[in-house]
N, C-alpha and C positions, 0 to 999 in steps of 0.2 A: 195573395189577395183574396183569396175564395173566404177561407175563414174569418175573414171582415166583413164581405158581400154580406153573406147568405143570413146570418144573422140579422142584419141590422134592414135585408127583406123581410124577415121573419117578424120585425119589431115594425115595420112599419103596416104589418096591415091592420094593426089596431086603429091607422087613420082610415082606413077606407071608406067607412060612413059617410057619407056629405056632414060638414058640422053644422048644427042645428039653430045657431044664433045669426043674425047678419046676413043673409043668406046674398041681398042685393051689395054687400061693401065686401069684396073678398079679399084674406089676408095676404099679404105679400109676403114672400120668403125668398131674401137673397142667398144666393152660396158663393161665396169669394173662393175659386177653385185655381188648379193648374193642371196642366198637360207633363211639367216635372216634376209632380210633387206625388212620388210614391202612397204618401197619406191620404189623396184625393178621390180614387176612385168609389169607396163604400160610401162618400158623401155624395157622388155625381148619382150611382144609383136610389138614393134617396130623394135626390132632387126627380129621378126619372119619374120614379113613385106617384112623386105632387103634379108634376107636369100637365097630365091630361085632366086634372080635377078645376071644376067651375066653383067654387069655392076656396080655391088658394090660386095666384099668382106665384109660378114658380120659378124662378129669375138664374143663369149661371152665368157668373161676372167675372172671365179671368184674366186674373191678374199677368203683370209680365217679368215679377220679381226674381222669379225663382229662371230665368233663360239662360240665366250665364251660368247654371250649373250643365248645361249638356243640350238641352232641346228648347228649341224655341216655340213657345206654344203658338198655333196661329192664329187663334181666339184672343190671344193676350192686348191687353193693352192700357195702357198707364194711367188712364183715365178713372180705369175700374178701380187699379193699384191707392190712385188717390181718393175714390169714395172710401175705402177701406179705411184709409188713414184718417180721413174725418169721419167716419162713424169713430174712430178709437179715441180720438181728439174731447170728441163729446163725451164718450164713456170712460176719459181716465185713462183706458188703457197703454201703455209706453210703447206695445209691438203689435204688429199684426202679423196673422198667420194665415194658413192655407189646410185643411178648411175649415174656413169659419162659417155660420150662416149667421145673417140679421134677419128677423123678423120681424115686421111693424115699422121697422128703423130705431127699435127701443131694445129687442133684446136678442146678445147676444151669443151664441154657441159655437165654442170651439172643437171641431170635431166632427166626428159623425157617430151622434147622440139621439136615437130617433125616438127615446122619450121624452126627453128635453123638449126636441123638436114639437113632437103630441102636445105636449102640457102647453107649450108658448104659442103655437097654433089654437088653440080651445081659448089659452085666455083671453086674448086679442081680438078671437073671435066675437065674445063674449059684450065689449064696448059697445055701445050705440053710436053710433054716426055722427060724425059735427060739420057734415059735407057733402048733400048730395050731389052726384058726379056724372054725367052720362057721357058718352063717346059715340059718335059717328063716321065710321071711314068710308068713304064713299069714293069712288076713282081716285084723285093723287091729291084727293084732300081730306084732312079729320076734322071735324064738327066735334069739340070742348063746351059744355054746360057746368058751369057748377054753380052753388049755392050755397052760402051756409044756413047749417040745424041748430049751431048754437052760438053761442058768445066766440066771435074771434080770439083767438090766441098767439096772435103776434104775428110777427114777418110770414109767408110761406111761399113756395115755390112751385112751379108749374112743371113737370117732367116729361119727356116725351123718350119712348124709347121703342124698337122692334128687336123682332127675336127670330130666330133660326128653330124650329123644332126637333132636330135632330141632326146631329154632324156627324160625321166617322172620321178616324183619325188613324194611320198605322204610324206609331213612336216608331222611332228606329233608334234612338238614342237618349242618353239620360237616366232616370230613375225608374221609368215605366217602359223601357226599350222592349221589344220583342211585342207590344200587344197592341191589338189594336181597341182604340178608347173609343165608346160613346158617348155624348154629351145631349143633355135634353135643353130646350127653352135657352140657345146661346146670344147672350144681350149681344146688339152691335148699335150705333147709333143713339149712344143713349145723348139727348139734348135739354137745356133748362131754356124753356119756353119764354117765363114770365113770370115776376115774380107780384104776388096779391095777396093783399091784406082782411080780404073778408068781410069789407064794410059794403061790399054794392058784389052781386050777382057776377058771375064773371062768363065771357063769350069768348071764345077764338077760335081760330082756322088754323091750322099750321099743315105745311106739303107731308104727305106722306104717300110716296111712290111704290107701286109693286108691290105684290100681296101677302108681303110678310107681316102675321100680326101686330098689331099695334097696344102699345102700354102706356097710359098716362099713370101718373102718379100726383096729387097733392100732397107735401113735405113741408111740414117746418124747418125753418132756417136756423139753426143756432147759430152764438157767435165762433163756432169752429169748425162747423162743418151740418151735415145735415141732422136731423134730429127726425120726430116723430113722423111717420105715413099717416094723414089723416083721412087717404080716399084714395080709392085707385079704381080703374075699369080697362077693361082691354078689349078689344076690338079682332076677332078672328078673319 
């Protein structure tokens, strides 16, 4: 596993910079991971990479495909397994794999690719806003503002999700037995709020207990699954 790591550390600290566009809309980067899937580790450390950066949103969503080969991840869950399938839905794709990352909700890398990653990070960056978004969590509830900046663009959806910042995990079986995994930013409770069209400002409350970070997201809807990230904010 080392000679996959060390590398693909080596490539990522050309993001260390804060990125210099957008600074208040920061971009989201999914990693669709596993706890069985030998290929996943040099992607999780990447994901660790982004984790602590206030300029990316760094999400690890795993799936629970891969269990019946030997180890049951305990992160896993089916929920993740089907955003994956509808991000491929939209993008054409016939299969999904482990690891993949989405970025934006637009583009997608298979792998652990930390140029890829760089380039598609910078370009996304790069867009102007069509959403301002703020978040407030305040005891066991979150405060939602948003607005739109420009012309509406169809259906979209309201996201609520919390995250784990650090897990440890000793495999004992499977494809990655003997080690023990770290994972950064681990989704659990990922929820669709509400779904808004953009023609009137939008307000909600929604329970968020316990002081695990908080993630909304604004999503377009396609008709197969989710489509574009048009706003995201999160809540420490």
């Amino acid at each position: 596993m080392k000679p996959l790591i060390y590398p693909v550390l080596a490539a990522l600290s050309l993001l260390a910079a804060p990125l210099q566009a957008q600074q208040d809309q920061p971009v989201v980067v999914e990693l669709f991971t596993s706890q069985g899937c030998s290929s996943c580790p040099a992607a999780d450390a990447m994901l660790a990479e982004l984790a602590g950066r206030d300029d990316i949103i760094a999400l690890a969503l795993h799936v629970d495909y891969w269990d019946y080969i030997g180890w049951k991840d305990p992160f896993g869950d089916a929920s993740h397994a089907e955003r994956q399938r509808g991000y491929a839905a939209v993008g054409r794709r016939r299969s999904v794999f482990t690891p993949e990352l989405i970025v934006q909700g637009q583009t997608d890398i298979v792998g652990a690719k930390p140029m890829k990653l760089m380039d598609a990070v910078e370009k996304h960056a790069e867009v102007a806003p069509s959403i301002a978004l703020n978040i407030k969590h305040s005891g066991d509830a979150v405060q939602i503002k948003a607005e739109p900046l420009a012309q509406p663009s169809g259906q979209m959806q309201v996201h609520m999700l919390r995250y784990s910042p650090m897990e440890r995990t000793k495999v004992t079986r499977g494809e990655n037995a003997g080690h023990v995994m770290e994972h950064s930013n681990v989704v659990q409770g990922w929820q669709v709020l509400a779904k808004w069209d953009g023609s009137t400002p939008l307000s909600l409350t929604a329970k968020a207990e316990g002081d695990l970070p908080v993630v909304v997201i604004i999503q377009q809807q396609e008709p197969g699954g989710p489509g574009a990230i048009l706003a995201a904010a999160r809540s420490k």
